[in-house]
C-alpha positions in Angstrom: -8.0 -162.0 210.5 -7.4 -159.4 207.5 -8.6 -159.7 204.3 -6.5 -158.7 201.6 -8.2 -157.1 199.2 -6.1 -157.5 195.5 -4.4 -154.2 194.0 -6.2 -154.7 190.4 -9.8 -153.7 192.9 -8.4 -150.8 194.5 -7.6 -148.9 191.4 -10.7 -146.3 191.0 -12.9 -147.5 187.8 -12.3 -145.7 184.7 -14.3 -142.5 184.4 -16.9 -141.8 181.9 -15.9 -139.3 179.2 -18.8 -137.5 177.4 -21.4 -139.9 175.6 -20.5 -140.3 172.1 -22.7 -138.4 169.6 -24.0 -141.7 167.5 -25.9 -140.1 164.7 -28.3 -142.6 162.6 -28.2 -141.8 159.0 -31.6 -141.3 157.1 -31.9 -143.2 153.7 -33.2 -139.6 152.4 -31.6 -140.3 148.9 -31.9 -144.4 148.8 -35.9 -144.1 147.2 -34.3 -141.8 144.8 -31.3 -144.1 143.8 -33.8 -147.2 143.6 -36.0 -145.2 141.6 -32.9 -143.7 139.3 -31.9 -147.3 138.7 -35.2 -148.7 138.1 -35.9 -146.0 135.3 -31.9 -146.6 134.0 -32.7 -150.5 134.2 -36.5 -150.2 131.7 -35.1 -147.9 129.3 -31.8 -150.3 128.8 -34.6 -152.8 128.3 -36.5 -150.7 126.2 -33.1 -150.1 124.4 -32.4 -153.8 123.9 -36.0 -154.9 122.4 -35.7 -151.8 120.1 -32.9 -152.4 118.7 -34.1 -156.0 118.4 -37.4 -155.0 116.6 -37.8 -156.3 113.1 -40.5 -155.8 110.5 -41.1 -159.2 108.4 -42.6 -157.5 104.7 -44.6 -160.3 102.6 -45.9 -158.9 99.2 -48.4 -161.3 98.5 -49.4 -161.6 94.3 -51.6 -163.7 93.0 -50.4 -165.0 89.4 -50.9 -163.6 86.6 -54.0 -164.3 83.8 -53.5 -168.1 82.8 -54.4 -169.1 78.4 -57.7 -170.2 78.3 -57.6 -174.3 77.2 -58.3 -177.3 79.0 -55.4 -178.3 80.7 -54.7 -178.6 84.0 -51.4 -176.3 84.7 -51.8 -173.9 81.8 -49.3 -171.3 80.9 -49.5 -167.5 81.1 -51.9 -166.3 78.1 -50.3 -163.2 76.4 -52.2 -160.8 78.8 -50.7 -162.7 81.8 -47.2 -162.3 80.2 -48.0 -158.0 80.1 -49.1 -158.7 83.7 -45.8 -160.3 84.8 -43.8 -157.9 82.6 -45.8 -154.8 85.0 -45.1 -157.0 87.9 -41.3 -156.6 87.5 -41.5 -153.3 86.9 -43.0 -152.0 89.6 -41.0 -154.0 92.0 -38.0 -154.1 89.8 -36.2 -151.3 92.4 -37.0 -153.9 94.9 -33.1 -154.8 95.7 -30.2 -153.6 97.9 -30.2 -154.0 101.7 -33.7 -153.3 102.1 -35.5 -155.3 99.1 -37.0 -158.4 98.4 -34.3 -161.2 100.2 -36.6 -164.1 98.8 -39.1 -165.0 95.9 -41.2 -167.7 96.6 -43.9 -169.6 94.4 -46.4 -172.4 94.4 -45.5 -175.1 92.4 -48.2 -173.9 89.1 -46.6 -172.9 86.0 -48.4 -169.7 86.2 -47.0 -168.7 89.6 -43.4 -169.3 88.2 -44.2 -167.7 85.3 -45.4 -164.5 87.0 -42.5 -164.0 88.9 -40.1 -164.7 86.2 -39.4 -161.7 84.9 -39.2 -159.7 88.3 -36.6 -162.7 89.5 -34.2 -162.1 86.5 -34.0 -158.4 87.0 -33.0 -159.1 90.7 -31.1 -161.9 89.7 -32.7 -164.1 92.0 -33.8 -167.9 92.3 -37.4 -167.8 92.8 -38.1 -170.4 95.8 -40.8 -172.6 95.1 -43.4 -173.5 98.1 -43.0 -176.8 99.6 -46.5 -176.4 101.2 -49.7 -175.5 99.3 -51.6 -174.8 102.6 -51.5 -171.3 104.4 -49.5 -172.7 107.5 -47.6 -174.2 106.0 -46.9 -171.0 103.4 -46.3 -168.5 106.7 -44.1 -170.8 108.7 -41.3 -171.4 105.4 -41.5 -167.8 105.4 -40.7 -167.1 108.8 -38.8 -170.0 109.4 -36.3 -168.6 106.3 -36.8 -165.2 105.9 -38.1 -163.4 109.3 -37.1 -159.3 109.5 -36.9 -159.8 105.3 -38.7 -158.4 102.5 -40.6 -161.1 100.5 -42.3 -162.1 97.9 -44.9 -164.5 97.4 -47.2 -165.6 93.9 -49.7 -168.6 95.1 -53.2 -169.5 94.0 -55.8 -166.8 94.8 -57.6 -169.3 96.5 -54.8 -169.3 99.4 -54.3 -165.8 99.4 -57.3 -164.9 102.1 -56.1 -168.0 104.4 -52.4 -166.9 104.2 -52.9 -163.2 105.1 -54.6 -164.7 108.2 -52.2 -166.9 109.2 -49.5 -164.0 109.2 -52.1 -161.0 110.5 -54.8 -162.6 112.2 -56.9 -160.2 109.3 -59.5 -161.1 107.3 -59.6 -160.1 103.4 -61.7 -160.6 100.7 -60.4 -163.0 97.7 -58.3 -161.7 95.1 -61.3 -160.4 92.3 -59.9 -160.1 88.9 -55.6 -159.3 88.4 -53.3 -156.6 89.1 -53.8 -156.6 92.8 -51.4 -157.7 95.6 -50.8 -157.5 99.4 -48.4 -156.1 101.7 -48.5 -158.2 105.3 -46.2 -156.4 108.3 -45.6 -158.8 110.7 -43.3 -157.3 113.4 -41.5 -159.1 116.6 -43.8 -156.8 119.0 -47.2 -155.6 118.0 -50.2 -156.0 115.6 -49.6 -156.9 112.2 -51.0 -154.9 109.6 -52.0 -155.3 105.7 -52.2 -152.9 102.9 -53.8 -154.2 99.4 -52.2 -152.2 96.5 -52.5 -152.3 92.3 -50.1 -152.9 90.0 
């Protein structure tokens, strides 16, 4: 008996050309890319909370010298009136892009007395305070007017609580007239205050 042994099996197997060269490549430059884009990534970060960095101003004033007499919301006495008159003055080049966006007030007739005059040369509405507490005070501000310059004439007693509230910093109260405070508050960052004359 023969066995027949199929044609396909009789052919020779294929030979084996030379072994392919299979060279593995070597992340040499991937840390460098990774670090490249990390750096590109923080500064476009960096770039975006710059750019988004704004400075809140509140100049703080106290108002001015009320008349001497025994009512309760007295009007400015005639020294009070020179004080609101100086008050304007100083600040009066407080407008354009950069000045005071806002006036705000506490509800006394001294308060909107004080910033009377300094309101008609900007030609502004003074704002009057719908809080009498320091909270209260800070957060209309904010709420309103944050990355603005503003001012704000409320009772001297509020003054130290209110400068708090917007720096965390402590100050003395307001002793005799003519003085006022500058509060930074910025989006990133310690706030700072500066106590000036006029």
């Amino acid at each position: 008996m023969r066995f027949r042994i199929p044609a396909r099996q009789l052919e020779p197997p294929p030979t084996m050309g030379p072994p392919a060269i299979t060279r593995r490549r070597r992340p040499f430059l991937t840390p460098v890319w990774l670090i490249l884009l990390a750096a590109l990534a923080v500064l476009g970060v960096g770039l975006g909370l710059h750019e988004s960095a704004t400075n809140t101003i509140v100049l703080i004033v106290p108002p001015a010298n009320g008349a001497l007499g025994t009512i309760d919301n007295p009007p400015l006495s005639p020294v009070g009136e020179q004080q609101a008159q100086q008050l304007a003055q100083q600040f009066a080049a407080a407008s354009g892009p950069q000045g005071l966006a806002a006036i705000y007030v506490s509800g006394t007739r001294r308060a909107k007395q004080t910033a009377a005059p300094l309101a008609q040369s900007l030609g502004k509405q003074p704002v009057v305070l719908t809080s009498s507490d320091a909270n209260g005070i800070a957060g209309q501000i904010m709420g309103q007017h944050a990355g603005d310059n503003v001012l704000v004439v409320c009772s001297d007693s509020v003054i130290p609580d209110l400068i708090q509230v917007l720096s965390g910093q402590q100050v003395k109260p307001p002793e005799g007239q003519g003085a006022a405070w500058v509060v930074t508050v910025p989006s990133y960052g310690p706030a700072s205050v500066l106590r000036i004359g006029y």
